[in-house]
N, C-alpha and C positions, 0 to 999 in steps of 0.2 A: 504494500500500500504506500501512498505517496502524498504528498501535500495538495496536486491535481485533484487526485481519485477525492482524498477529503473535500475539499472544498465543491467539487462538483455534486457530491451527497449535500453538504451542506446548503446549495441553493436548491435541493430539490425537497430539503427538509424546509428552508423556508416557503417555497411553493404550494406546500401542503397547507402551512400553519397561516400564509393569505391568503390563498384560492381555494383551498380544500372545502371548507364548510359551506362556502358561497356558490363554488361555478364546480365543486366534483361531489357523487354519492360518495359515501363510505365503500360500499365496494373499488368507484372508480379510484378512490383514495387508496383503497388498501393494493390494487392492484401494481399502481406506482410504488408504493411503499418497498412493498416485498422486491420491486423489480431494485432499486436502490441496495433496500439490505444486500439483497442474492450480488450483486454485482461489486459491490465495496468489498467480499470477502475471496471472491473468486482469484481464482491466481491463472488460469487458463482459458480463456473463452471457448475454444476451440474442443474441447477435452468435458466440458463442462457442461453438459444440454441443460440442466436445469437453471443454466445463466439463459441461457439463446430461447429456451421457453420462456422466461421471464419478459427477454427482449419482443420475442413475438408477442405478447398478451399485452404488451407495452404499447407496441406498433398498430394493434387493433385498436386498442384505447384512444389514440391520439386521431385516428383515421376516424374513428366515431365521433370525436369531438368536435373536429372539425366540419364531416359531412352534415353534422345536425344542425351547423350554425354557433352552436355553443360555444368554440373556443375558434381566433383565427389559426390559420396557419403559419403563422411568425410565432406564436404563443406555443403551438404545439413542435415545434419545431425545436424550440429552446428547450423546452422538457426533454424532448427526445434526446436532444445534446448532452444535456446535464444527469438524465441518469445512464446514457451512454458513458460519459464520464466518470462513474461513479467505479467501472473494470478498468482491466486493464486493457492495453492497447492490442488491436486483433492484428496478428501477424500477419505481415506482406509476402503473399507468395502468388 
């Protein structure tokens, strides 16, 4: 883990604690959540599906946010960054 990985948890735990109760369910809440946990701990993406599930359930989430109107996509975009951010980096091959 890195000061990166931190701090991109970090603005995805502020995310929650401004938008969560207003613009996300608790599910749609918890589903970021866990995607953040699952991903700050991981040390291999690749090796890891229980990260890449996390990241797809992610990707659904943000794809539903957007298409409902409810979040733009600059908004959902940053999320997706930020708990991208939250692993490590996917190796180049």
């Amino acid at each position: 883990m890195n000061s990166d990985r931190t701090q991109s948890y970090g603005r995805v735990v502020k995310t929650l604690d401004d938008l969560g109760p207003t613009k996300l369910l608790p599910a749609e809440q918890e589903i970021i959540r866990e995607a953040a946990d699952t991903l700050i701990f991981t040390e291999d993406l690749v090796s890891d599906p229980s990260a890449l599930d996390a990241l797809d359930l992610l990707e659904t989430l943000t794809e539903h946010l957007v298409s409902s109107g409810r979040w733009t996509e600059e908004r959902a975009e940053q999320l997706r960054d930020d708990v991208q951010g939250c692993g490590p980096l996917a190796p180049v091959g």
